[in-house]
C-alpha positions in Angstrom: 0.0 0.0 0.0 3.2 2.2 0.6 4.2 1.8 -2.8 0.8 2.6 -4.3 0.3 6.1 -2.5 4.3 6.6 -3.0 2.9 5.8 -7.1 -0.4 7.8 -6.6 1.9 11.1 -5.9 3.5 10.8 -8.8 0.9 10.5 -11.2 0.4 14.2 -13.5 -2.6 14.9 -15.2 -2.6 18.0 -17.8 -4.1 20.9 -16.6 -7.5 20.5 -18.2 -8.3 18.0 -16.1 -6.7 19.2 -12.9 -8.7 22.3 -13.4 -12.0 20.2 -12.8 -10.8 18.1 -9.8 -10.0 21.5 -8.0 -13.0 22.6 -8.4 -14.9 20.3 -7.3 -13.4 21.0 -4.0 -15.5 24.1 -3.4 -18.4 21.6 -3.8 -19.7 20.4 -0.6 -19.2 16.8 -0.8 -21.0 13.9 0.8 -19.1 11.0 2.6 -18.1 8.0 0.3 -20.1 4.7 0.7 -18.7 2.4 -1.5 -15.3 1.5 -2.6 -15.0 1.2 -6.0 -13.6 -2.3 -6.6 -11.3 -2.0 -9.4 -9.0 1.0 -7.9 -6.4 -0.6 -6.6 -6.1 -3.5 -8.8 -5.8 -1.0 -11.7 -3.1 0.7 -10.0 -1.4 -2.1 -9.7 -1.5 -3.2 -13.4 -0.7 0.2 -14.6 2.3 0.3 -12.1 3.8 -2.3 -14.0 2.9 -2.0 -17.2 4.6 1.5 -16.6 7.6 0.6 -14.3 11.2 1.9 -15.1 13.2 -1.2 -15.2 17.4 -1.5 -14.7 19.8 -3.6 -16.4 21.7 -5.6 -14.5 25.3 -7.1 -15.8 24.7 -10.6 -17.2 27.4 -11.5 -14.7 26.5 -9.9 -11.7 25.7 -12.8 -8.6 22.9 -12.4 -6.1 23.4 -11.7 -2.6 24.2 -15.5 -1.8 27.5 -15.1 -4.4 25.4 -17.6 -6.3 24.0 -17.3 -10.1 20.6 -18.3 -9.1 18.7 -17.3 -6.0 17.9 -19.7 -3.6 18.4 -22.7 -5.7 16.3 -21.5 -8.7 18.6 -21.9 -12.0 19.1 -18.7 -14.0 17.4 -19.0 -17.1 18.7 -19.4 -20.3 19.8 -16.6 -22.4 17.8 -17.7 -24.8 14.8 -19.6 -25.8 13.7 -20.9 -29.2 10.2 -20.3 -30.3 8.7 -21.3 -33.5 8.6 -17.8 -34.3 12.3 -16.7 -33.5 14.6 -16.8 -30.6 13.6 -15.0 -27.0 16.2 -13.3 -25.7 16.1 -12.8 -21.9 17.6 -9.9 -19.9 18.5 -10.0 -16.0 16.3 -7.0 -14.6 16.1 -5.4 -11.2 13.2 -5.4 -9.5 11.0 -2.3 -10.6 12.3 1.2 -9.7 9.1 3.1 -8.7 10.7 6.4 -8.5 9.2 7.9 -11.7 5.6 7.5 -13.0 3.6 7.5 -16.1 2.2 11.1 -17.0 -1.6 10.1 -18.1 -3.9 13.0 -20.1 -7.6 13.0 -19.4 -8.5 10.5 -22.5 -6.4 8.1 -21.2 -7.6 8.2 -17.7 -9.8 5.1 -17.2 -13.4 6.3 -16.0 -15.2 2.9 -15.7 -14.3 -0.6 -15.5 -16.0 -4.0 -17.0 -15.4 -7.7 -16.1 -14.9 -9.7 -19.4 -16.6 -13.2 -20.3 -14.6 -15.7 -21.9 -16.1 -15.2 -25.0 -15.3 -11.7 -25.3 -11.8 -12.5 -24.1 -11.0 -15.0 -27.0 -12.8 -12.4 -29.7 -10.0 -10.1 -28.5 -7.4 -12.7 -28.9 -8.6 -13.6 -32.3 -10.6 -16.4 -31.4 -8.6 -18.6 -28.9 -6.8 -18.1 -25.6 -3.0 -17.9 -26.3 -1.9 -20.0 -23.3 -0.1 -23.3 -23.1 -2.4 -26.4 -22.9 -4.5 -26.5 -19.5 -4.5 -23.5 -18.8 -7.8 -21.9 -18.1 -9.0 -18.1 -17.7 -9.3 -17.0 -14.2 -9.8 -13.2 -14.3 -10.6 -10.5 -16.8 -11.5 -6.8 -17.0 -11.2 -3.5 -19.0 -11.1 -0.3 -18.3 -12.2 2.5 -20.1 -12.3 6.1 -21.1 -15.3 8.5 -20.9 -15.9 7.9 -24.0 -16.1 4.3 -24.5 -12.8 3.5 -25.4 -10.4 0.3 -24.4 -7.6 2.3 -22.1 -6.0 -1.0 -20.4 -7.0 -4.4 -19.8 -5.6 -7.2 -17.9 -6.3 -11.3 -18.5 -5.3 -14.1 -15.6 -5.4 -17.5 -16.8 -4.4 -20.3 -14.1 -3.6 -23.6 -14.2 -3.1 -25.1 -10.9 -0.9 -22.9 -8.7 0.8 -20.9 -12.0 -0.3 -18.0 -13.2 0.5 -16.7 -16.7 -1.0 -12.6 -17.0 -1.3 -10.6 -19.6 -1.8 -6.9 -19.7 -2.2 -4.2 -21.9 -2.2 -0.4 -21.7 -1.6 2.4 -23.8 0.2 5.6 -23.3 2.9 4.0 -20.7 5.7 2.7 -22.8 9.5 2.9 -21.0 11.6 1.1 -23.2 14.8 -1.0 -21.0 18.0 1.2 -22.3 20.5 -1.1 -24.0 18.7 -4.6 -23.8 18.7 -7.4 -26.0 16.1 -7.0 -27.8 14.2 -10.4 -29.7 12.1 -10.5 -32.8 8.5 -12.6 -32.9 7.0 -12.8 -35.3 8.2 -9.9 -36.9 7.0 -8.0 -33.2 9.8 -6.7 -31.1 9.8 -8.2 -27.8 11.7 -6.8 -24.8 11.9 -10.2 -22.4 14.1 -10.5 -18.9 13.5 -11.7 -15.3 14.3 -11.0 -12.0 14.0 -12.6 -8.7 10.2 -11.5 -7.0 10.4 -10.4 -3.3 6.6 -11.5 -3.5 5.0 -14.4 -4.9 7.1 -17.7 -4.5 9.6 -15.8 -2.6 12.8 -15.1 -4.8 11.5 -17.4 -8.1 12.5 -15.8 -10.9 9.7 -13.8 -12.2 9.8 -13.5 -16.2 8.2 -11.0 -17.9 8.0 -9.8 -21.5 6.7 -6.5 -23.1 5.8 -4.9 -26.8 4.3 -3.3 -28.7 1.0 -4.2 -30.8 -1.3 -2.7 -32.8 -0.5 0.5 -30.9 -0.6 -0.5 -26.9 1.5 -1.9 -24.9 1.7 -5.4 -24.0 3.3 -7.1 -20.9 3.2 -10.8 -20.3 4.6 -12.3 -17.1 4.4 -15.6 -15.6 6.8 -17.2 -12.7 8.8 -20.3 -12.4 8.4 -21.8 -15.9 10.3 -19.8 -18.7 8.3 -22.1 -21.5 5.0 -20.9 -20.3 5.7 -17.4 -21.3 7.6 -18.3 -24.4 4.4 -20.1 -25.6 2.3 -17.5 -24.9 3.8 -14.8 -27.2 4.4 -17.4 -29.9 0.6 -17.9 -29.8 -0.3 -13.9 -29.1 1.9 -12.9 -31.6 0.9 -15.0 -34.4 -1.9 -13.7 -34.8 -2.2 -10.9 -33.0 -5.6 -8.8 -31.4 -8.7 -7.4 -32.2 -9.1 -4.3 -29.8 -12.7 -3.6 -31.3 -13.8 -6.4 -29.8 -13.3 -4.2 -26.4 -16.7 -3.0 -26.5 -18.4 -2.2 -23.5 -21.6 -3.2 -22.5 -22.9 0.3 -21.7 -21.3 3.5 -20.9 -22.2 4.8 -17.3 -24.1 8.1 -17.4 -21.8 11.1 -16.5 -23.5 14.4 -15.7 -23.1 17.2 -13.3 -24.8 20.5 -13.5 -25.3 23.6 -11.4 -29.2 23.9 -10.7 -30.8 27.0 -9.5 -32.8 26.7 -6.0 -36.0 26.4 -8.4 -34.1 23.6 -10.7 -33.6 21.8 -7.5 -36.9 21.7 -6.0 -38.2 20.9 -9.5 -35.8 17.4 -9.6 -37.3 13.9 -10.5 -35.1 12.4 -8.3 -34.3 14.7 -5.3 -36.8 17.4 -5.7 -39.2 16.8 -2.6 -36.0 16.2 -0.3 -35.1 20.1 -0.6 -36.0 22.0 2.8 -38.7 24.3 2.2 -37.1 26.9 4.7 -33.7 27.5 6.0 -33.0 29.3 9.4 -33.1 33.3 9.2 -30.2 35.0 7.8 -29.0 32.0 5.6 -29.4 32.3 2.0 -29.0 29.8 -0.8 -25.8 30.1 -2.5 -25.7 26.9 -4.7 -26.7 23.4 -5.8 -25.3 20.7 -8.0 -26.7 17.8 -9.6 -24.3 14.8 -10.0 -24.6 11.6 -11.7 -21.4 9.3 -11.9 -22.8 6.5 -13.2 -19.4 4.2 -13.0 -18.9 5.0 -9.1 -22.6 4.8 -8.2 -23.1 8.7 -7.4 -26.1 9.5 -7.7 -26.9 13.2 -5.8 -28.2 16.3 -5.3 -25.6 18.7 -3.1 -27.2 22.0 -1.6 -25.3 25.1 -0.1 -26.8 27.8 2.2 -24.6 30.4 3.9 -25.1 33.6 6.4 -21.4 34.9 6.7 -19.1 32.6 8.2 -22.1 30.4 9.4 -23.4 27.3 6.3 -25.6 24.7 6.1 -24.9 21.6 3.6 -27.1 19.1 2.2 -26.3 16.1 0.1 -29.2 13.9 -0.4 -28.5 10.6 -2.4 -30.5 7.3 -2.7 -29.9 4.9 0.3 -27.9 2.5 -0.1 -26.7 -1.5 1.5 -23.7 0.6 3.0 -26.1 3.4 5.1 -27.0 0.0 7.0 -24.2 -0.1 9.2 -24.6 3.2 10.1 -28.1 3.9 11.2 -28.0 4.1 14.9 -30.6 3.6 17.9 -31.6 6.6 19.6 -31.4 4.7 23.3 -27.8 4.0 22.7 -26.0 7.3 23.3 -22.3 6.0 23.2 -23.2 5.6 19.1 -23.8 9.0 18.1 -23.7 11.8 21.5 -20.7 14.1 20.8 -20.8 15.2 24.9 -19.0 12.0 25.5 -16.3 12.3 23.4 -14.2 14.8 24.2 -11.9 16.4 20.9 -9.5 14.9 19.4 -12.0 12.2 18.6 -9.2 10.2 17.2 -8.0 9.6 20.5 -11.2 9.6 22.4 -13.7 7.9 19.8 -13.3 3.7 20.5 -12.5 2.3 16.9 -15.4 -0.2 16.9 -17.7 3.2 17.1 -15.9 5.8 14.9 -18.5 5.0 12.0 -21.2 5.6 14.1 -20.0 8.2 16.3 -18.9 10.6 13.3 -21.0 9.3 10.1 -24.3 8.7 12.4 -28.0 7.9 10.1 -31.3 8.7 11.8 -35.0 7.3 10.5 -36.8 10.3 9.9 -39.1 9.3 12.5 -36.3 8.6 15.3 -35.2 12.6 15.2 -35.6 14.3 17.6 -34.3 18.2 19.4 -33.0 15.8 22.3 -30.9 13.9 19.5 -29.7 17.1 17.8 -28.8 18.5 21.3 -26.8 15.3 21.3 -24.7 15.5 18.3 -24.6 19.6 18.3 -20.9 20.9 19.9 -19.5 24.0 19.5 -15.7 24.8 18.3 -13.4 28.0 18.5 -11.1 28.3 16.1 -8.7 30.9 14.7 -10.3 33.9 12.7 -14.1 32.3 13.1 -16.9 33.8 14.5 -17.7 30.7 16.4 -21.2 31.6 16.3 -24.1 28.4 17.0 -23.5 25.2 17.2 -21.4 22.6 15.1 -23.3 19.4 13.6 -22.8 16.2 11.2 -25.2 13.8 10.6 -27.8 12.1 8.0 -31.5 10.9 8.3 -33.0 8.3 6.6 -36.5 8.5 5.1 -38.5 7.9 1.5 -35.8 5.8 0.0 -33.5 8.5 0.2 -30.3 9.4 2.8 -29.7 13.5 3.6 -26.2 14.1 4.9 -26.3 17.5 7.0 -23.3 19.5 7.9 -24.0 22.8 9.8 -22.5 25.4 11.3 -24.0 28.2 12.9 -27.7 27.1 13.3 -29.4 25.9 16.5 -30.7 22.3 16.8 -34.0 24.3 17.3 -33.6 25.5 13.6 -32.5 22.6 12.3 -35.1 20.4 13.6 -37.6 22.7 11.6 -35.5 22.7 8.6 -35.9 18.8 8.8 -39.6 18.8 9.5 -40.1 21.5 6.3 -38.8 18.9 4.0 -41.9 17.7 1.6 -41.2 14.5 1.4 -40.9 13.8 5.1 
């Protein structure tokens, strides 16, 4: 995990798109319920489809003063393929201390899990694997627009592994290796010896480049496996239209007026009808993120230094854990938690205690009294109370963050909303 944020840092997006993710930081946003599965493991395949990779001298020894490492024989320095000769290259592990720069269209917005059937129409028609082999795992990801932006195939058979991966816009070719020639395709081949894994098997890997993208194959222990498998990639090669999605998730976000809001299919009748006096309405934006599962309607009122903010979204499996009973105080009353909640908060109650949901019909001024505290800090006002929390009613999940209102006020904000 280390490595992935240390990778994370380095990523650069052009300015285009940086402009948009800054600005949605002057939206008010509402906490994350769901993880969105395919993050990390896209991270990881982009790490090494990307990764800046060393030379080492043919005769350098390992650490033991042994060609080899731990008993596993170097492999040969080449292998002979029906299509030409694989030349292999001793490699050091990945050096992560440079990173891919990716532009907006090549930034993958949504992700797909492939059947079999669409996995062999991108390979042509067949899986290019030795015998016995069988497919294990398969996704895509893709651009805004629909397009194939990297992809990653597991196939197993038994304990071995043989993946292939594929990304564009990443290429870093190994300065001064041996480079082999399959199929008329160049192939850049070597190993080194995996600190993960079978610890310290040699780890062989191969990459070109196809058709436009770049292709990496890697396997472990058995050099043939990954010789077979470019003879049979290679050979014939890919179809990338056959990476197709099945739909593209909606994408929309748009700044509504207070009118536009109250007048939404969706969210409409979960607008307060009045807001304490002196607060205004200031904003609201509608936002549909179809491949991370947003689905809302945000809402900012302000009087000076005081706000009020409202996210209402659809509710969700995830709201579950978090809607608390109103008898059991140590799940939601801030007086019993002195600040730094970090420190004071127990760990089995944080979700609760910070993040707390309420059924419409369990709030109550004793409850806001509860979860109402107050805060001084530097260059406020510190005027009214401090408050976080959501209610639960219609189908639908309000997250409100206040400051400056009474829980008096805000219990009639509540109570003016239509649909409760």
């Amino acid at each position: 995990m280390k490595a992935y944020k240390e990778y994370m840092d380095r990523i650069v997006v052009d300015p285009e798109l940086h402009e948009k993710i800054m600005s949605r930081l002057a939206v008010p946003g509402r906490r994350p319920r769901r993880f969105y599965r395919y993050a990390l493991p896209a991270a990881c395949a982009i790490m090494a489809l990307a990764a800046v990779w060393v030379l080492w001298p043919a005769a350098e020894r390992d650490r033991n003063g042994k060609n080899g490492s731990n008993g596993f024989p170097e492999p040969p320095a080449a292998a002979f393929l029906e299509g030409g000769k694989l030349y292999f290259n001793r490699l050091a592990p990945p050096d992560r201390s440079a990173g891919p720069s990716f532009t907006a269209d090549q930034a993958v917005y949504f992700f797909e899990e492939l059947t079999g059937e669409k996995v062999a129409r991108f390979f042509k028609g067949r899986h290019p694997v030795p015998a016995g082999f069988t497919l294990e795992e398969a996704w895509a990801g893709y651009s805004r627009d629909g397009k194939p932006v990297t992809l990653q195939v597991i196939y197993g058979r038994g304990g071995e592994k043989i993946i292939i991966s594929m990304g564009a816009g990443c290429f870093y070719p190994m300065a001064g290796a041996r480079v082999s020639n399959i199929h008329g395709t160049e192939v850049t081949a070597g190993f080194w010896y995996a600190p993960y894994g079978l610890q310290n098997a040699p780890l062989y890997i191969a990459y070109f480049e196809l058709q436009d993208w770049l292709f990496a194959v890697e396997t472990q222990l058995q050099v043939s496996f990954l010789g077979e498998t470019l003879d049979l990639l290679l050979e014939e090669g890919v179809d990338p239209g056959a990476l197709v999605p099945a739909s593209i998730p909606e994408r929309r976000e748009e700044t509504l007026t207070l009118d536009q809001a109250r007048s939404d299919a969706a969210f409409g009748r979960f607008v307060p009808a009045i807001v304490p006096e002196g607060f205004s309405f200031v904003s609201a934006r509608r936002v549909i993120d179809g491949a991370r599962e947003h689905d809302e309607l945000n809402l900012f009122y302000e009087a000076g230094l005081r706000y009020i903010r409202l996210s209402i979204a659809r509710e969700t499996p995830a709201d579950a854990s978090r809607i608390v009973d109103p008898a059991r105080l140590e799940h939601y009353d801030m007086s019993l938690y002195p600040v730094p909640w970090a420190e004071s908060v127990p760990e089995e109650l944080r979700e609760t205690v910070l993040h707390p949901v309420f059924r419409r019909e369990d709030l109550t001024l004793q409850i806001l009294y509860a979860r109402a505290y107050r805060a001084a800090d530097t260059g406020d006002d510190s005027t009214g109370y401090r408050m976080q929390f959501s209610v639960l009613g219609g189908g639908k999940v309000i997250d409100f963050n206040i400051k400056g209102a009474t829980p008096e006020e805000v219990l009639r904000l509540v109570q003016s909303i239509p649909a409760f």
